[in-house]
C-alpha positions in Angstrom: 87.8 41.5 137.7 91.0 42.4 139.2 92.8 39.7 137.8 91.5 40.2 134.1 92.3 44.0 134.4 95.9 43.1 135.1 95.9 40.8 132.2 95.2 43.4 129.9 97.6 45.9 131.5 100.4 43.5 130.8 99.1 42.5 127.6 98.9 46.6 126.3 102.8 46.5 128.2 103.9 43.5 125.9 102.8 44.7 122.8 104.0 48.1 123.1 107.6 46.6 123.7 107.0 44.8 120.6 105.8 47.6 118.7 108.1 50.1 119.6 110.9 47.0 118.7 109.7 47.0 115.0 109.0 50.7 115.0 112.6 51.3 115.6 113.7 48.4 113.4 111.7 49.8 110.8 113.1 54.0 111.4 117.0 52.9 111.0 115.9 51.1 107.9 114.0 54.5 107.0 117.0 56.8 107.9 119.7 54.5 105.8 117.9 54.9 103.1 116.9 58.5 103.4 120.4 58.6 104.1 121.5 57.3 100.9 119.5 59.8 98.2 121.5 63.0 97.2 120.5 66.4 96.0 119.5 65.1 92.5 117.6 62.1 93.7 115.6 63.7 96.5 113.5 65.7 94.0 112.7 62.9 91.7 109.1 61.7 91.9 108.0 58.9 94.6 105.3 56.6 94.0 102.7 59.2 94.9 101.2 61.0 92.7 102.9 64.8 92.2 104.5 64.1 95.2 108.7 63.8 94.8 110.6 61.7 97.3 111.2 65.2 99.2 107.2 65.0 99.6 107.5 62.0 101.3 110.4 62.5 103.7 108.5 66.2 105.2 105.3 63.9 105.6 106.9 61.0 107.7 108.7 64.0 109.7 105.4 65.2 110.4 103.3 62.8 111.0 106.3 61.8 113.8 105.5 64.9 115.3 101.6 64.3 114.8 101.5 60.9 116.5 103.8 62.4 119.3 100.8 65.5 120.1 98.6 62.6 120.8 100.7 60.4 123.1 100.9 64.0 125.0 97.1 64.1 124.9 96.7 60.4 126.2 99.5 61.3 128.9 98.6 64.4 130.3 95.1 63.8 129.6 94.7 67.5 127.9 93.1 67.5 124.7 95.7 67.8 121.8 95.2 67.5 118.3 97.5 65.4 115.7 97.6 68.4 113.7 95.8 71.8 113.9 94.2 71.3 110.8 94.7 69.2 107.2 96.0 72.9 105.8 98.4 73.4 108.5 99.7 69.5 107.6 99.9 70.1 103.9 101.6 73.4 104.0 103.9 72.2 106.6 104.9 68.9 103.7 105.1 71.6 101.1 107.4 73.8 102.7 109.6 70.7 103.9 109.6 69.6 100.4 111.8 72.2 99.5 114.6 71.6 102.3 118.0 70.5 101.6 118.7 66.6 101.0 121.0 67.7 104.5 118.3 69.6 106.3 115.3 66.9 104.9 117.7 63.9 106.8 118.6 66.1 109.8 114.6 66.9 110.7 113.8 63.4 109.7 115.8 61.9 112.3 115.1 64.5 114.7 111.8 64.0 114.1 112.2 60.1 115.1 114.0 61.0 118.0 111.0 62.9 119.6 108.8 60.1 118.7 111.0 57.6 120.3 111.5 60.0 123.5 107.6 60.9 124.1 107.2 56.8 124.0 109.6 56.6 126.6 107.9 59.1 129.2 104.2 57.5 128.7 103.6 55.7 131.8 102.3 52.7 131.4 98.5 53.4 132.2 98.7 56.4 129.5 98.8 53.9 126.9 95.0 53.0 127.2 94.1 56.1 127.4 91.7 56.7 124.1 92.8 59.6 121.6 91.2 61.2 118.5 93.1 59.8 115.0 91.8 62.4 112.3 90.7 59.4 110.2 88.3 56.8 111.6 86.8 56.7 115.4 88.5 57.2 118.0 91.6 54.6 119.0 93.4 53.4 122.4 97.1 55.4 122.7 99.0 52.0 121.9 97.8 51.6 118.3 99.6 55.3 117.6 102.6 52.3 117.9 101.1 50.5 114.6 99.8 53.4 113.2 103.7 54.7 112.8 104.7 51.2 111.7 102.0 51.6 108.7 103.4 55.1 107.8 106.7 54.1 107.7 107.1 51.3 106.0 104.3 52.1 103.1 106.2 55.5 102.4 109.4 53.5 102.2 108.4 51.8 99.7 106.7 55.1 98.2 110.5 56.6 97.9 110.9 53.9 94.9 114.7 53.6 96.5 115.8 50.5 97.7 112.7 48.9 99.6 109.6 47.2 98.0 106.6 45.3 100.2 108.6 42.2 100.0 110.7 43.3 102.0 108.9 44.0 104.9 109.4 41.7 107.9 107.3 38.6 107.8 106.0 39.4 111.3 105.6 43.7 110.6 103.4 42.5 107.2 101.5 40.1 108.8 100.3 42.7 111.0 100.2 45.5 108.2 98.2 43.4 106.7 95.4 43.0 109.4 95.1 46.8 109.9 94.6 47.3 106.5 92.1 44.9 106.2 90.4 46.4 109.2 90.3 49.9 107.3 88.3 48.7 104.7 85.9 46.7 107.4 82.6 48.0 107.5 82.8 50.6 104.8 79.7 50.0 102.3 82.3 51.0 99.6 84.1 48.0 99.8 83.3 44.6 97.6 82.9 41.6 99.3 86.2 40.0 99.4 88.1 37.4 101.1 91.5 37.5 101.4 94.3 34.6 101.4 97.5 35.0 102.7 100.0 32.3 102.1 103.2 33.4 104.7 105.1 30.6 104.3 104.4 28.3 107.9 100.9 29.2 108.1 98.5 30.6 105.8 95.5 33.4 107.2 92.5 34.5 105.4 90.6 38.0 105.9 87.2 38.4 104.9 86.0 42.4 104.0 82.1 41.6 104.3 81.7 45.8 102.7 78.3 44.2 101.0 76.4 41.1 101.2 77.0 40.2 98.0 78.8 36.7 97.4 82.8 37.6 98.2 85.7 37.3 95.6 88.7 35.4 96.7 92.1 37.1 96.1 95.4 34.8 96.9 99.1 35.3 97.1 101.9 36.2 98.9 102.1 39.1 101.7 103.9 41.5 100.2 102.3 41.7 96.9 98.9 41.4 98.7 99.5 44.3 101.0 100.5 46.7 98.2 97.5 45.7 96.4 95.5 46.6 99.3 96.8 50.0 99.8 96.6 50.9 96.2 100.0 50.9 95.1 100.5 47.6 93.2 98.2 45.6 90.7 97.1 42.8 91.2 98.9 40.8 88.7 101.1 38.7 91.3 97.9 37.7 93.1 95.7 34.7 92.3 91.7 34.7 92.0 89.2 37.7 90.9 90.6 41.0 92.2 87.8 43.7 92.5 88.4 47.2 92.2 88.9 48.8 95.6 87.9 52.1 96.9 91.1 54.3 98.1 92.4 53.0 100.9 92.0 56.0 103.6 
């Protein structure tokens, strides 16, 4: 028991190194291209609907700070919420929203600086440690890691900037990919549907088993596949029958 105990110990150790490698791979590409938009551009619409690109910045400053109240909670062991409630979040993007290109950029990065320092002072025990995510049942500290990677990159390409889902990292989309996919498992909302992924040196398929009926196939290429997933593409660059889907989370 022992030894399989320390197996999973180092394995939680070796994927948070890896996580926190494409989490902060994935942040400077966030901050150049935050870094890039002006006055004008900032208030321009994103992808989301009645949401401008100033939207979007507030919420990925936020939910830094979110994800960063519950590595407290799994390191000190005290109870402590993402956010105090969904109002408190919302007002807190609205008034961001209004900022400054300068001041939006400025609590961005600052925002990604806490995140990266409260991942630096969890010891390494903290990080199995289970938390409350407001959305789904409860999760182990280490998955806050993928659960940044997600936000990140999805609003990146929700700025409409410079960043679409094919250019996600082969290895970040892959993984994107599977926590999607496990969103949807289970829900008796979602069609029965397998999914193909062709990346290139390998291919992976995903099943979503929401029914019992007999599954649709859906195949292409990750990044097209991914934003299909999450609601923001169609599925015109896919291959097979592609079945409405219920809203992602």
């Amino acid at each position: 028991m022992a030894d399989i105990a320390l197996g999973t110990a180092a394995q939680v150790t070796s994927e948070v190194a890896a996580q926190l490698s494409a989490v902060d791979r994935a942040t400077q590409r966030l901050l150049r291209t935050v870094g890039d938009l002006d006055e004008v551009s900032v208030r321009q619409p994103s992808l989301l609907p009645r949401w401008s690109r100033a939207h979007v910045i507030a919420h990925l400053a936020r939910n830094a700070d979110g994800l960063v109240n519950l590595m407290i909670w799994a390191r000190t062991g005290i109870e402590h919420a993402m956010y105090a409630s969904r109002d408190d979040r919302d007002q807190a993007i609205a008034e961001g929203s209004q900022h400054s290109h300068q001041l939006l950029f400025e609590d961005l990065a600052a925002s990604c600086d806490r995140f990266a320092s409260a991942v630096q002072e969890m010891p390494d025990h903290a990080w199995t440690a289970e938390i409350a995510y407001p959305v789904g049942d409860p999760i182990p500290a280490h998955h806050v890691l993928r659960l940044r990677l997600m936000e990140v990159w999805v609003h990146l390409v929700d700025l409409d900037h410079d960043v679409d889902f094919a250019d996600i990292p082969r290895p970040d989309v892959e993984q994107l990919l599977e926590d999607a996919v496990q969103q949807f498992g289970g829900r008796p909302d979602v069609p029965a549907l397998a999914v193909e992924v062709d990346f290139g040196d390998h291919q992976r398929t995903w099943d979503l088993r929401g029914t019992t009926a007999p599954p649709s196939r859906v195949r292409g290429e990750p990044g097209p596949m991914l934003g299909w997933l999450l609601g923001r593409t169609d599925a015109q660059d896919l291959q097979g029958t592609a079945p409405d889907l219920p809203d992602w989370r």
